[in-house]
C-alpha positions as CSV (number, residue, x, y, z in Angstrom):
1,X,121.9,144.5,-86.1
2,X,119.7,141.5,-84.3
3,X,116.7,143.6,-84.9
4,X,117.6,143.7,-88.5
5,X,118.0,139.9,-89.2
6,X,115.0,139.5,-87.5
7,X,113.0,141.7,-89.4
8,X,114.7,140.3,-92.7
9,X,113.6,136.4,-91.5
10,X,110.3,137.9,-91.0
11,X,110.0,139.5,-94.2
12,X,111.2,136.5,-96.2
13,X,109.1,133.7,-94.4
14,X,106.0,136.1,-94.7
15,X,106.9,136.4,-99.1
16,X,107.0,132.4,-99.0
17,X,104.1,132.3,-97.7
18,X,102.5,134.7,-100.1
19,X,104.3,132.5,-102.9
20,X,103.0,129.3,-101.7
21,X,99.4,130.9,-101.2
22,X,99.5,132.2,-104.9
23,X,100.9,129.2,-106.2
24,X,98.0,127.1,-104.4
25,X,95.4,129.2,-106.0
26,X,97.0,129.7,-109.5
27,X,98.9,126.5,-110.1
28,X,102.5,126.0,-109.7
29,X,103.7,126.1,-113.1
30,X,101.7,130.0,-113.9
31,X,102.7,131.0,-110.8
32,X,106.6,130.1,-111.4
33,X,106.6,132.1,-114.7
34,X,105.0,135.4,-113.4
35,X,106.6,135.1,-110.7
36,X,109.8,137.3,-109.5
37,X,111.1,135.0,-106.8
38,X,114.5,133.9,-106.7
39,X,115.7,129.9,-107.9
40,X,115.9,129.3,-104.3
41,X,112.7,130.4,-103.0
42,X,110.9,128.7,-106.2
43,X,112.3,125.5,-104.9
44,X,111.2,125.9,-101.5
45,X,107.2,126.8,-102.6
46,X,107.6,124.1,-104.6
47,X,108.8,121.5,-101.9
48,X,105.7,123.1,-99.9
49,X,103.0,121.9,-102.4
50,X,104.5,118.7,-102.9
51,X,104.3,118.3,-99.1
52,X,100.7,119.0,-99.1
53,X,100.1,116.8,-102.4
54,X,101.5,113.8,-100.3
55,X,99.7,114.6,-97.1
């Protein structure tokens, strides 16, 4: 069950970063309508740009 969760947090922080790569290369706003992400995963690439933005 462990190894499970662990693969599951694995597989979830590796498609945010594939979302926030995209997203970087694309723009925000074509990435968020192609894209097949989930509300809460949206908001969390988003959060990530806007980090970057103001850093």
């Amino acid at each position: 069950m462990m190894q499970r969760q662990i693969l599951l947090k694995r597989q979830i922080r590796l498609t945010l970063e594939h979302g926030y790569h995209v997203a970087t290369h694309i723009g925000y706003d074509a990435w968020e309508k192609q894209s097949e992400f989930c509300k809460r995963n949206k908001n969390i690439v988003k959060e990530l740009l806007e980090q970057d933005k103001n850093e």
